[in-house]
C-alpha positions as CSV (number, residue, x, y, z in Angstrom):
1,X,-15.1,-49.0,-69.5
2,X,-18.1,-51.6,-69.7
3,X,-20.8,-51.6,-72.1
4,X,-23.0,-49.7,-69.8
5,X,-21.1,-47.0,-68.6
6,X,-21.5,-44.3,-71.9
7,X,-21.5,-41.1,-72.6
8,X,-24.2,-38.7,-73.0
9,X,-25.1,-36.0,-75.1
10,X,-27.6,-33.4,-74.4
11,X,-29.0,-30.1,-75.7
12,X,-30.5,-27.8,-73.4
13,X,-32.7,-25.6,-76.1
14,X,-33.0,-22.9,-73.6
15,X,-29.4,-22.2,-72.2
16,X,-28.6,-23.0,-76.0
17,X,-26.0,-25.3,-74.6
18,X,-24.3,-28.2,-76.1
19,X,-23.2,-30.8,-73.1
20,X,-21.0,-34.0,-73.3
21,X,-21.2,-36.2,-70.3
22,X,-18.4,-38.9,-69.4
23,X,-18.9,-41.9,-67.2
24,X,-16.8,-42.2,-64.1
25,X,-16.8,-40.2,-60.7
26,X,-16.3,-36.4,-61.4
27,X,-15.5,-35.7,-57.6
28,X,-13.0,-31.7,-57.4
29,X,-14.2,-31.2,-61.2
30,X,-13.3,-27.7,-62.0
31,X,-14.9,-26.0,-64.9
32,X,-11.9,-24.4,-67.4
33,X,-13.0,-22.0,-70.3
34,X,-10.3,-23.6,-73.0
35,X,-11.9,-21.2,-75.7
36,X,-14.6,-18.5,-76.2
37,X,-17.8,-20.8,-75.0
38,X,-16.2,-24.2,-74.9
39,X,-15.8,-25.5,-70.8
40,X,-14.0,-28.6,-70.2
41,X,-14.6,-30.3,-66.5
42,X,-11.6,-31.3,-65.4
43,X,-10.7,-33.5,-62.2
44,X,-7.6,-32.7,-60.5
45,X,-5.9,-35.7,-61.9
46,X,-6.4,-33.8,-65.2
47,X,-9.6,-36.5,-66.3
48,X,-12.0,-34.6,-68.7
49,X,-15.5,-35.7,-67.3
50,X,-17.2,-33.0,-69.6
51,X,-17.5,-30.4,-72.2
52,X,-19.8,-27.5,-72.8
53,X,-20.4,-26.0,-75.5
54,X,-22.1,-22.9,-75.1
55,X,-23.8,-21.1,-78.0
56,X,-24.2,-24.0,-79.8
57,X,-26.9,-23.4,-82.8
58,X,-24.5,-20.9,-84.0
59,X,-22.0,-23.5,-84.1
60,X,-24.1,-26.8,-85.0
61,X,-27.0,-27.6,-87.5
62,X,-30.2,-26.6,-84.9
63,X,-32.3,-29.7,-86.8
64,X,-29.4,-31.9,-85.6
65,X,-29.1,-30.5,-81.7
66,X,-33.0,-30.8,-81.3
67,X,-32.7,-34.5,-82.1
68,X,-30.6,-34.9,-79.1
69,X,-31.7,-35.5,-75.3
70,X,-32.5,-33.0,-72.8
71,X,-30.3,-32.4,-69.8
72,X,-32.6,-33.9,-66.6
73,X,-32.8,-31.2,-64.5
């Protein structure tokens, strides 16, 4: 990975949802529900290319997830 190519964090306040973003092509990514709320993106090769965490100000600090971006929509 080069030092331009990051992940991302973003909260989206409405959907109340927690997202991780990983760089690299996420082309056949299926969504898989690993545990109540909690979606991993998964390619077929078995590459995470992202997590959701849904219901997340029940599960993090809501001070700390406003600090983070929002998701461009």
């Amino acid at each position: 990975m080069t030092s331009t190519q990051r992940f991302e964090i973003t909260y989206d306040a409405q959907a109340d949802a927690l997202g991780i973003w990983f760089p690299g092509p996420d082309r056949g990514a299926r969504t898989r529900e690993i545990a109540s709320g909690i979606h991993l993106d998964l390619t077929p090769d078995g590459r995470v290319t992202a997590v959701q965490i849904l219901d997340a100000s029940a599960r993090y600090p809501l001070a700390a997830l406003r600090e983070l971006a929002s998701p461009e929509h």
